[in-house]
VEXKE-51703 format. One record per residue: residue number from 0; residue in three letters; x, y, z of N, C-alpha, C, O in turn. Coordinates in nm, 3 decimals. Example, Ala and Ser with C-alpha at 12.3 -4.5 7.8 and 13.67 -1.06 7.14 Angstrom:
+------+------+---------+---------+---------+---------+---------+---------+---------+---------+---------+---------+---------+---------+
| resi | resn |     n.u |     n.v |     n.w |    ca.u |    ca.v |    ca.w |     c.u |     c.v |     c.w |     o.u |     o.v |     o.w |
+------+------+---------+---------+---------+---------+---------+---------+---------+---------+---------+---------+---------+---------+
|    0 |  ALA |   1.319 |  -0.569 |   0.780 |   1.230 |  -0.450 |   0.780 |   1.320 |  -0.330 |   0.780 |   1.424 |  -0.332 |   0.846 |
|    1 |  SER |   1.285 |  -0.225 |   0.708 |   1.367 |  -0.106 |   0.714 |   1.290 |   0.003 |   0.787 |   1.341 |   0.114 |   0.804 |
+------+------+---------+---------+---------+---------+---------+---------+---------+---------+---------+---------+---------+---------+
***
This chain:
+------+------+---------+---------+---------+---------+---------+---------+---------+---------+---------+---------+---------+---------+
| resi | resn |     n.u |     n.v |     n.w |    ca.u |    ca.v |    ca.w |     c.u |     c.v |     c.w |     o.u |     o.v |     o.w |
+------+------+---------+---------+---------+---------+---------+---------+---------+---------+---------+---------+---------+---------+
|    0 |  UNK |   0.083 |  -0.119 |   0.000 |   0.000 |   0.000 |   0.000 |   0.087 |   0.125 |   0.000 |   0.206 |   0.132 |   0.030 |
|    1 |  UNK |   0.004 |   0.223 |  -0.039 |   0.073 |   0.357 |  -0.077 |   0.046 |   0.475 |   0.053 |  -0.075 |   0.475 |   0.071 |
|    2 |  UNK |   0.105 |   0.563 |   0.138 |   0.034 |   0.633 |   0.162 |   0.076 |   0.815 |   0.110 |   0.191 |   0.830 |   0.068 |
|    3 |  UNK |  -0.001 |   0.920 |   0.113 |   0.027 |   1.012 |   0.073 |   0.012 |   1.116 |   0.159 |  -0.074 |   1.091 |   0.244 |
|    4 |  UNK |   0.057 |   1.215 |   0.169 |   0.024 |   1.325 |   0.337 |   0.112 |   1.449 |   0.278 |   0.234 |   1.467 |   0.266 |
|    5 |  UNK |  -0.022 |   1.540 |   0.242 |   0.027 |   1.668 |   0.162 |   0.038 |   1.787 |   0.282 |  -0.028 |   1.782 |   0.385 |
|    6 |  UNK |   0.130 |   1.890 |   0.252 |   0.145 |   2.006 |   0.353 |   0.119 |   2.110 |   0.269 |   0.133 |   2.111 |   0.147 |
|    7 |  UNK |   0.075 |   2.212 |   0.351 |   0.144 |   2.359 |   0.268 |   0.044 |   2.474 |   0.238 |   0.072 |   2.594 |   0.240 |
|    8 |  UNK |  -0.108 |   2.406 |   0.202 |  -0.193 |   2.447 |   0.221 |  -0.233 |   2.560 |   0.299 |  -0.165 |   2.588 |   0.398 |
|    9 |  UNK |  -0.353 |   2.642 |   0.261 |  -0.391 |   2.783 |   0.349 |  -0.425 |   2.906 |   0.240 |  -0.425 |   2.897 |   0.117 |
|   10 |  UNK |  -0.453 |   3.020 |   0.319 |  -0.536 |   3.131 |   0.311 |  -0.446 |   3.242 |   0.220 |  -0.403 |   3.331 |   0.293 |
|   11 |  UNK |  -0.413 |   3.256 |   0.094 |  -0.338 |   3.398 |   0.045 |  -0.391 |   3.437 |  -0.042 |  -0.464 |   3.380 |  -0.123 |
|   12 |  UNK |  -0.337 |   3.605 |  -0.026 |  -0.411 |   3.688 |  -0.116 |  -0.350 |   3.659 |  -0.301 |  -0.246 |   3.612 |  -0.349 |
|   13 |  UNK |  -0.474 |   3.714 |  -0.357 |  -0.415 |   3.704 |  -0.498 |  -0.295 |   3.804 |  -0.539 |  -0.267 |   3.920 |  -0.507 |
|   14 |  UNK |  -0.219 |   3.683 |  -0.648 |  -0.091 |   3.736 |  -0.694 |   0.009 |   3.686 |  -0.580 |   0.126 |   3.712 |  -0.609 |
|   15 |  UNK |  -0.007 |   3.625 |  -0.465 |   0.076 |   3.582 |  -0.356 |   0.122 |   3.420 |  -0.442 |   0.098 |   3.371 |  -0.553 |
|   16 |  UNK |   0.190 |   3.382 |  -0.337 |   0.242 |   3.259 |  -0.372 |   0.222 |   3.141 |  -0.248 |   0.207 |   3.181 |  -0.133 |
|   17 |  UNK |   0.222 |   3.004 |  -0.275 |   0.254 |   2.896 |  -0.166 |   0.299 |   2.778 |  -0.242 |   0.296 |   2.778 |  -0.365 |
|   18 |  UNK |   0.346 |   2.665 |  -0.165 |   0.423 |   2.574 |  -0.202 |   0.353 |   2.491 |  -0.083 |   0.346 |   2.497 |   0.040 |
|   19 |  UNK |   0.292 |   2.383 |  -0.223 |   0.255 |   2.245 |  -0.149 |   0.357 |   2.149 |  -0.124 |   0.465 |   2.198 |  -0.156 |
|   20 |  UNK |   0.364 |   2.067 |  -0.093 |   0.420 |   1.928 |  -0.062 |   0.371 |   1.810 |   0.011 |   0.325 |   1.805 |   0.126 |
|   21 |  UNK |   0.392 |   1.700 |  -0.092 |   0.372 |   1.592 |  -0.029 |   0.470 |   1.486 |  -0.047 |   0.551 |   1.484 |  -0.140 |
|   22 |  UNK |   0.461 |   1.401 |   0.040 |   0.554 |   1.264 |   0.056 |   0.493 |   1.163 |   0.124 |   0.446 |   1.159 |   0.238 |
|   23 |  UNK |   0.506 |   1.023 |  -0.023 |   0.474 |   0.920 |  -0.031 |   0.561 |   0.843 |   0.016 |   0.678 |   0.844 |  -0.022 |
|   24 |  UNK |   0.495 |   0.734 |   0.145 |   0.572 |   0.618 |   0.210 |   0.457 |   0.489 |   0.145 |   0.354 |   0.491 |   0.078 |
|   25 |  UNK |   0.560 |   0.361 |   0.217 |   0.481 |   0.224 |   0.138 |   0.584 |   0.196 |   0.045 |   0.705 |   0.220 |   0.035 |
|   26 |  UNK |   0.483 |   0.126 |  -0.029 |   0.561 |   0.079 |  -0.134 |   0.555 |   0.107 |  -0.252 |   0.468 |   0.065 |  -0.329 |
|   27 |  UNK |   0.675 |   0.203 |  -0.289 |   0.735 |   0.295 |  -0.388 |   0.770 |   0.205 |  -0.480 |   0.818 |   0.103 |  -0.430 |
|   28 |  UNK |   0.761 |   0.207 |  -0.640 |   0.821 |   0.113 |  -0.704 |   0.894 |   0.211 |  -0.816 |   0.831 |   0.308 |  -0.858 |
|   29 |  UNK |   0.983 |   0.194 |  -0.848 |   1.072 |   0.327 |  -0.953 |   1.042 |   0.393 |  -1.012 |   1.085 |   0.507 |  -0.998 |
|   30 |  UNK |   0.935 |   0.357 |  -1.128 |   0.846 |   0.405 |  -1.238 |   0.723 |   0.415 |  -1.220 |   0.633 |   0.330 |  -1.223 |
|   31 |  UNK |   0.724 |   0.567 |  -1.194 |   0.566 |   0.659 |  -1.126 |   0.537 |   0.760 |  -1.167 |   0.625 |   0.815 |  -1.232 |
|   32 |  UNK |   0.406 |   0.835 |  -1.153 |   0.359 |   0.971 |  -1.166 |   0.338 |   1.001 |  -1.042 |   0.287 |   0.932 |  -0.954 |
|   33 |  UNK |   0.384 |   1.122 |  -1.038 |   0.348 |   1.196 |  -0.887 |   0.280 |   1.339 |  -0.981 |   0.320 |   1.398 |  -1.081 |
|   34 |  UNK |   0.192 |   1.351 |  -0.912 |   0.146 |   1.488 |  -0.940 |   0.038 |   1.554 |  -0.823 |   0.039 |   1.518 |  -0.706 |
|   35 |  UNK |  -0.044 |   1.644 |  -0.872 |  -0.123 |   1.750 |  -0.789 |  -0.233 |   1.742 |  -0.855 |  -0.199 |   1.771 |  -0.970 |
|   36 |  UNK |  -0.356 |   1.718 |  -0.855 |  -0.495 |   1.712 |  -0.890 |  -0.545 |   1.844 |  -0.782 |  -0.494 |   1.885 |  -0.678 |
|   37 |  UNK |  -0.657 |   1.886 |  -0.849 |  -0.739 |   1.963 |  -0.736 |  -0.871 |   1.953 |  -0.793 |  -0.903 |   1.921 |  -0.908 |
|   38 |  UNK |  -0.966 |   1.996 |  -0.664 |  -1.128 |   2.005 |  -0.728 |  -1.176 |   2.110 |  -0.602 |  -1.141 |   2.109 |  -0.484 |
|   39 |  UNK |  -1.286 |   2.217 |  -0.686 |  -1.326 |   2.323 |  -0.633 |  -1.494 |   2.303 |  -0.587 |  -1.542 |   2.209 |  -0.650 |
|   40 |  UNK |  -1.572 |   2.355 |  -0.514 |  -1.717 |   2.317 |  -0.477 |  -1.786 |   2.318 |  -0.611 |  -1.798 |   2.423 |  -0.674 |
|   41 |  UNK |  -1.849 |   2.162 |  -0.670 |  -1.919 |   2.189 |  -0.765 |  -1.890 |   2.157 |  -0.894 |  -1.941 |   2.185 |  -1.003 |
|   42 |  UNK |  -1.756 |   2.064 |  -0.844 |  -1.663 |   2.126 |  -1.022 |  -1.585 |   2.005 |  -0.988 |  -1.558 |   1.972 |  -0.872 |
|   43 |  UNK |  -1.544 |   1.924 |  -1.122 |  -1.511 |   1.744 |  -1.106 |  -1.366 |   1.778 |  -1.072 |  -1.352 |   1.897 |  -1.102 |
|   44 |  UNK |  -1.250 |   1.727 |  -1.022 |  -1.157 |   1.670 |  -1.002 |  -1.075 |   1.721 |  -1.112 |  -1.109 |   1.652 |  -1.208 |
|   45 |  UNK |  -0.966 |   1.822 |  -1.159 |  -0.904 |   1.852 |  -1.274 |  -0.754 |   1.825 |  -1.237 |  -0.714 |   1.850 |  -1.123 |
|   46 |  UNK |  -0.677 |   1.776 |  -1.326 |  -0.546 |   1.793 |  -1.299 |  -0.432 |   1.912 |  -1.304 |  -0.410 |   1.957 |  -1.416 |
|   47 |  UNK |  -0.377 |   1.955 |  -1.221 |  -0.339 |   2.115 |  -1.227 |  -0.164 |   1.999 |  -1.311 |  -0.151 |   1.989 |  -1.433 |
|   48 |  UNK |  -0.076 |   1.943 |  -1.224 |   0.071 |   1.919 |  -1.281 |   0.125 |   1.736 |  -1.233 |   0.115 |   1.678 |  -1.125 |
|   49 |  UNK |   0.177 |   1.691 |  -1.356 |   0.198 |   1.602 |  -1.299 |   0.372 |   1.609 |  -1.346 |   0.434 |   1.694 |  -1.410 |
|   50 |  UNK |   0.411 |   1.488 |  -1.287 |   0.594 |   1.460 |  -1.306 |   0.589 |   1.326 |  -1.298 |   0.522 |   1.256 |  -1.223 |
|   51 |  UNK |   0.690 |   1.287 |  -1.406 |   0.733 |   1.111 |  -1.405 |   0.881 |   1.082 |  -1.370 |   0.974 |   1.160 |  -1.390 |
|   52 |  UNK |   0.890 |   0.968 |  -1.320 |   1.010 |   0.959 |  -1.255 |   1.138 |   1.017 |  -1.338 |   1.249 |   1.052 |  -1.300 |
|   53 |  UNK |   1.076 |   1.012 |  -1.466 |   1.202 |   1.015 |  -1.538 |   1.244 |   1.171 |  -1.538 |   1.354 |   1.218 |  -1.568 |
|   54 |  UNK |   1.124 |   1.240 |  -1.497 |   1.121 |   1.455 |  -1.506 |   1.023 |   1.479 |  -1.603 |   0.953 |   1.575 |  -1.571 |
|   55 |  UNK |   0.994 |   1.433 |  -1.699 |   0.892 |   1.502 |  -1.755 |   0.783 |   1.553 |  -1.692 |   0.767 |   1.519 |  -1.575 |
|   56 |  UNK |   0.709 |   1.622 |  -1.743 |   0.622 |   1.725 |  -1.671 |   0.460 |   1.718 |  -1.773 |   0.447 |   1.683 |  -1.891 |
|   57 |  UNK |   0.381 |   1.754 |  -1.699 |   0.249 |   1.830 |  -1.815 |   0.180 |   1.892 |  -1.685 |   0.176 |   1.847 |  -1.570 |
|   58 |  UNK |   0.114 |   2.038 |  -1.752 |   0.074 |   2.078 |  -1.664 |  -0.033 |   2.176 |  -1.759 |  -0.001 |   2.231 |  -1.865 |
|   59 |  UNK |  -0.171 |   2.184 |  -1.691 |  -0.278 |   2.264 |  -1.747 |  -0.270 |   2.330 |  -1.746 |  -0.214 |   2.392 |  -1.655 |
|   60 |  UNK |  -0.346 |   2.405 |  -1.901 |  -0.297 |   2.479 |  -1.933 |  -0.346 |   2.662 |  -1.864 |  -0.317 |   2.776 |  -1.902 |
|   61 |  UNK |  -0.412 |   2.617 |  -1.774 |  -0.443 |   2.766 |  -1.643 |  -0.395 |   2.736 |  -1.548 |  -0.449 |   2.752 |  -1.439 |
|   62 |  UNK |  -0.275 |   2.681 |  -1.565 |  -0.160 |   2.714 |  -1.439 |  -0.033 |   2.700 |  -1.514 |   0.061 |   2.672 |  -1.440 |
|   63 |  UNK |  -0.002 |   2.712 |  -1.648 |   0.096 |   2.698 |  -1.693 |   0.173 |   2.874 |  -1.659 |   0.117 |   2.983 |  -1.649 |
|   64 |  UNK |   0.340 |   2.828 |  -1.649 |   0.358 |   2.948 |  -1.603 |   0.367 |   3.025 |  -1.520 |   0.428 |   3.131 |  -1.506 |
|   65 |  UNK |   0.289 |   2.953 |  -1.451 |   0.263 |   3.030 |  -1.310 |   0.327 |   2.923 |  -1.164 |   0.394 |   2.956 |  -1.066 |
|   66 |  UNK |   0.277 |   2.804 |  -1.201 |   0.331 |   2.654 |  -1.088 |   0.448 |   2.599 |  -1.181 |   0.495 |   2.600 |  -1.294 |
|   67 |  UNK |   0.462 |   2.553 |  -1.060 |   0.582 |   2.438 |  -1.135 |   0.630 |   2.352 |  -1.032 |   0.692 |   2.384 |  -0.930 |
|   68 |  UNK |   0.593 |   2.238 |  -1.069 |   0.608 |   2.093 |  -1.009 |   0.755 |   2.030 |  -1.013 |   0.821 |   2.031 |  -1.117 |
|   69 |  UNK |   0.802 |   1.973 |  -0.888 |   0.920 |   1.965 |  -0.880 |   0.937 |   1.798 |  -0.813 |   0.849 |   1.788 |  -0.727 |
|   70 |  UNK |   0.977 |   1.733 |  -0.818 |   1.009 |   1.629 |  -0.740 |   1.145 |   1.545 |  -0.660 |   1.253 |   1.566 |  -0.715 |
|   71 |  UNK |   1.150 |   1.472 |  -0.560 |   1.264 |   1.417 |  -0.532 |   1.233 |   1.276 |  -0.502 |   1.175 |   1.217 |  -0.410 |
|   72 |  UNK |   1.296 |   1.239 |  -0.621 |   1.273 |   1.050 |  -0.617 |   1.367 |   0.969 |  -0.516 |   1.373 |   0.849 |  -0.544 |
|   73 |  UNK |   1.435 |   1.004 |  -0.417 |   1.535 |   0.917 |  -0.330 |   1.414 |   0.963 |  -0.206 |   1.381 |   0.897 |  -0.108 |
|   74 |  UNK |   1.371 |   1.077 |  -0.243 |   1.283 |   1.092 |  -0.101 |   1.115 |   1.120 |  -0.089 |   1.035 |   1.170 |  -0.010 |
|   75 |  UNK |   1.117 |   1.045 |  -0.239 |   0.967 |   1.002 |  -0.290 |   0.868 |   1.112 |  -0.257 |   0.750 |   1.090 |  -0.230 |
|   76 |  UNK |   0.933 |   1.252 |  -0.260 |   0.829 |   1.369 |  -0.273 |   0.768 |   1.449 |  -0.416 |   0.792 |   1.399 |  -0.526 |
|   77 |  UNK |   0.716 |   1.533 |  -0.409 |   0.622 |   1.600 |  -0.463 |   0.628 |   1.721 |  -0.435 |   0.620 |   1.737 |  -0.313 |
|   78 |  UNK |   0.646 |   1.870 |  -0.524 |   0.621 |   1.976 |  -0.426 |   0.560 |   2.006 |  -0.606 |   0.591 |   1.970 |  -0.720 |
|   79 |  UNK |   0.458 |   2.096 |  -0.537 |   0.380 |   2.234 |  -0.669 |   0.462 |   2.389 |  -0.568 |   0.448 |   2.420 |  -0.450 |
|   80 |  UNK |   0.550 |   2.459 |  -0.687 |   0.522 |   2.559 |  -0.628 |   0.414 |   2.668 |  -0.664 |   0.444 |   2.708 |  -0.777 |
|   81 |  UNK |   0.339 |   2.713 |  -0.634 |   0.246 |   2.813 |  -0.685 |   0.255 |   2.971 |  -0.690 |   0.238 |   3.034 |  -0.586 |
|   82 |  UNK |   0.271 |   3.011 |  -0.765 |   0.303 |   3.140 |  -0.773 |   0.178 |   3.285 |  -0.892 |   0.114 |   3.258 |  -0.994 |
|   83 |  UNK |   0.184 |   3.364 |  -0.853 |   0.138 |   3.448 |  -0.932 |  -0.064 |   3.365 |  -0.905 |  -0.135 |   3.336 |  -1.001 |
|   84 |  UNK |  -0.097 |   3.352 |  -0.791 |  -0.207 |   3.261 |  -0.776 |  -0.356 |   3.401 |  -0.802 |  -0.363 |   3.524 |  -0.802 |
|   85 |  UNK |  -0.438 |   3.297 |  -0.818 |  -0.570 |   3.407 |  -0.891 |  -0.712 |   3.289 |  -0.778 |  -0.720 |   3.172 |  -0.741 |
|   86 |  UNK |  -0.777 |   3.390 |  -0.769 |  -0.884 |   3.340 |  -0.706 |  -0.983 |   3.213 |  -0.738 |  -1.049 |   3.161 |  -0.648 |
|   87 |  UNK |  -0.988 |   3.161 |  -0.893 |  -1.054 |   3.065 |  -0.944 |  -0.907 |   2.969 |  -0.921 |  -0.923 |   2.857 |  -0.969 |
|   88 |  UNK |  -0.798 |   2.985 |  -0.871 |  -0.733 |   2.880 |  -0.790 |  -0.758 |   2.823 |  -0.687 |  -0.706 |   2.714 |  -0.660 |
|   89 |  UNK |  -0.843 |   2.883 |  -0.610 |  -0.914 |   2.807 |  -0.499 |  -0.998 |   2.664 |  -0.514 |  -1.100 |   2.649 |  -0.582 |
|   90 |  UNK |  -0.949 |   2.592 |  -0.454 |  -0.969 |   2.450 |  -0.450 |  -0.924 |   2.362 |  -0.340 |  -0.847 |   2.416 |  -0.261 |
|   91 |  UNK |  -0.956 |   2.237 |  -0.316 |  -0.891 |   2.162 |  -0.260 |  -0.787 |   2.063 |  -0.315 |  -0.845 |   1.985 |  -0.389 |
|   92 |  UNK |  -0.646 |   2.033 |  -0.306 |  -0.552 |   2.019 |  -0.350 |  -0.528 |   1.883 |  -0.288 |  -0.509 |   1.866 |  -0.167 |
|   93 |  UNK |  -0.530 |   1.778 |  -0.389 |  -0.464 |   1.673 |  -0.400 |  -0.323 |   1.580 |  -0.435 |  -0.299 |   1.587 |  -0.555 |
|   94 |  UNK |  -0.281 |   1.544 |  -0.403 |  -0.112 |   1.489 |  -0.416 |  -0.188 |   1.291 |  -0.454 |  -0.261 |   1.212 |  -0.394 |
|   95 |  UNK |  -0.107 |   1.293 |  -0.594 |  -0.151 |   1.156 |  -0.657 |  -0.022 |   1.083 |  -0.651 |   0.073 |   1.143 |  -0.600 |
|   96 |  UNK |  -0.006 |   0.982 |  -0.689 |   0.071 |   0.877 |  -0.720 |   0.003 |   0.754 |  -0.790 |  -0.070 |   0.666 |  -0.743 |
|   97 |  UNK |   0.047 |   0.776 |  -0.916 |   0.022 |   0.654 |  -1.034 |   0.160 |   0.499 |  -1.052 |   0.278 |   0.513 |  -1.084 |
|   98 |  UNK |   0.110 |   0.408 |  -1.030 |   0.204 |   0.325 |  -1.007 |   0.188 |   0.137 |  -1.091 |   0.171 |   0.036 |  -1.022 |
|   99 |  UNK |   0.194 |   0.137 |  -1.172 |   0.137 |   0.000 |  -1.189 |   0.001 |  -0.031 |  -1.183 |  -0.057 |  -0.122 |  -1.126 |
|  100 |  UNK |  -0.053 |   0.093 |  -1.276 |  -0.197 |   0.061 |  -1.340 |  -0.276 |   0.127 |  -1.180 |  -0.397 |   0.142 |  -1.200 |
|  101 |  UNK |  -0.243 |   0.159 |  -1.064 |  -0.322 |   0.224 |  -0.926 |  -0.315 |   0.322 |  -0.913 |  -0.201 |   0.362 |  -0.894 |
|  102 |  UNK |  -0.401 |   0.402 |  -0.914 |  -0.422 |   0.551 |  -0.853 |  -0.422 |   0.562 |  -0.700 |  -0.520 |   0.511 |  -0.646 |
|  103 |  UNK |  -0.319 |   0.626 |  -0.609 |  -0.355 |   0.648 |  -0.461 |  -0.352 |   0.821 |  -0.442 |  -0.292 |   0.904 |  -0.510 |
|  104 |  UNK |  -0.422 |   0.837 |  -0.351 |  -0.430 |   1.014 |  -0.320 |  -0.418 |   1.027 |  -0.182 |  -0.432 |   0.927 |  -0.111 |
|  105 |  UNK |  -0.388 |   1.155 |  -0.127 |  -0.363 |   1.206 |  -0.052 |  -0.528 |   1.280 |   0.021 |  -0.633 |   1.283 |  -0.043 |
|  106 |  UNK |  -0.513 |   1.329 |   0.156 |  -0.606 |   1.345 |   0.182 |  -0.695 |   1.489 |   0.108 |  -0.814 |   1.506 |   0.078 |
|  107 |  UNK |  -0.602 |   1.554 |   0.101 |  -0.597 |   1.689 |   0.053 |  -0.561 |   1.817 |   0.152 |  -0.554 |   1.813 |   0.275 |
|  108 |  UNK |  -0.541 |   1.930 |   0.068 |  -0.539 |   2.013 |   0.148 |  -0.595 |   2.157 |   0.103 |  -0.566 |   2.205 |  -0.007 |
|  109 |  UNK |  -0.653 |   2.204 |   0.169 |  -0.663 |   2.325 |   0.090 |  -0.610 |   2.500 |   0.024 |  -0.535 |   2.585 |   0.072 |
|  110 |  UNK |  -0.673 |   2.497 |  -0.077 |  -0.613 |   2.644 |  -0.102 |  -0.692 |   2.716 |  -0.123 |  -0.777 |   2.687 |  -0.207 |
|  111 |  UNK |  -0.695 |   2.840 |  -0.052 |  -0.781 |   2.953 |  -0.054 |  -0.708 |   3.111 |  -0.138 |  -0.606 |   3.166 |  -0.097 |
|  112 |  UNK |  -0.787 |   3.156 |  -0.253 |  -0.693 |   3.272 |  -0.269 |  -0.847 |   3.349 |  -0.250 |  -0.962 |   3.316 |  -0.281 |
|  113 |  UNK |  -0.793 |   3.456 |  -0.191 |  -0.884 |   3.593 |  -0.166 |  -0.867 |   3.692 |  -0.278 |  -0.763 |   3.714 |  -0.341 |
|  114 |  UNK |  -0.959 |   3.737 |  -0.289 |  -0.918 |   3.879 |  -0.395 |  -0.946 |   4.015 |  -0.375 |  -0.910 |   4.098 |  -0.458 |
+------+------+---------+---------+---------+---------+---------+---------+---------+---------+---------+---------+---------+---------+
***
């Protein structure tokens, strides 16, 4: 089993910045996606950035530019940094891990931008 436990989450004004993170314990197997999903009241589950072990990246295209997803594979983390943030960024923020055909998530955390 996988587990996931995101930090970083909270309350900033627009145009501010924060930096999520999460880190996955269990059982890690080399070749993975780690990324950041979020979903807002009302509104399905979208993927904001993901990263593969190898570094590649994809990231949607209303946060391109602005986040940027970073990872460390010896210490099986995850960070989004978020920057230049806008109020329809508000959501609750998920930390994924894709592994051999399984999706596991994190509990979430949230992000609030004010305007």
């Amino acid at each position: 089993q996988v587990q996931l436990v995101e930090s970083g989450g909270g309350l900033v004004q627009a145009g501010g910045s924060l930096r999520l993170s999460c880190v996955a314990s269990g059982t890690i197997f080399g070749f993975n996606t780690m990324g950041w999903y979020r979903q807002a009241p009302g509104k399905q589950r979208e993927l904001v950035a993901v990263i593969a072990s190898g570094g590649s990246t994809n990231y949607a295209d209303s946060v391109k530019g602005r986040f940027t997803i970073s990872r460390d594979n010896a210490k099986n983390t995850v960070d989004l940094q978020m920057n230049s943030l806008k109020p329809e960024d508000t959501a609750v923020y998920f930390c994924n891990l894709y592994q051999r055909k399984a999706d596991y998530w994190g509990q979430g955390t949230q992000v609030t931008v004010s305007s």
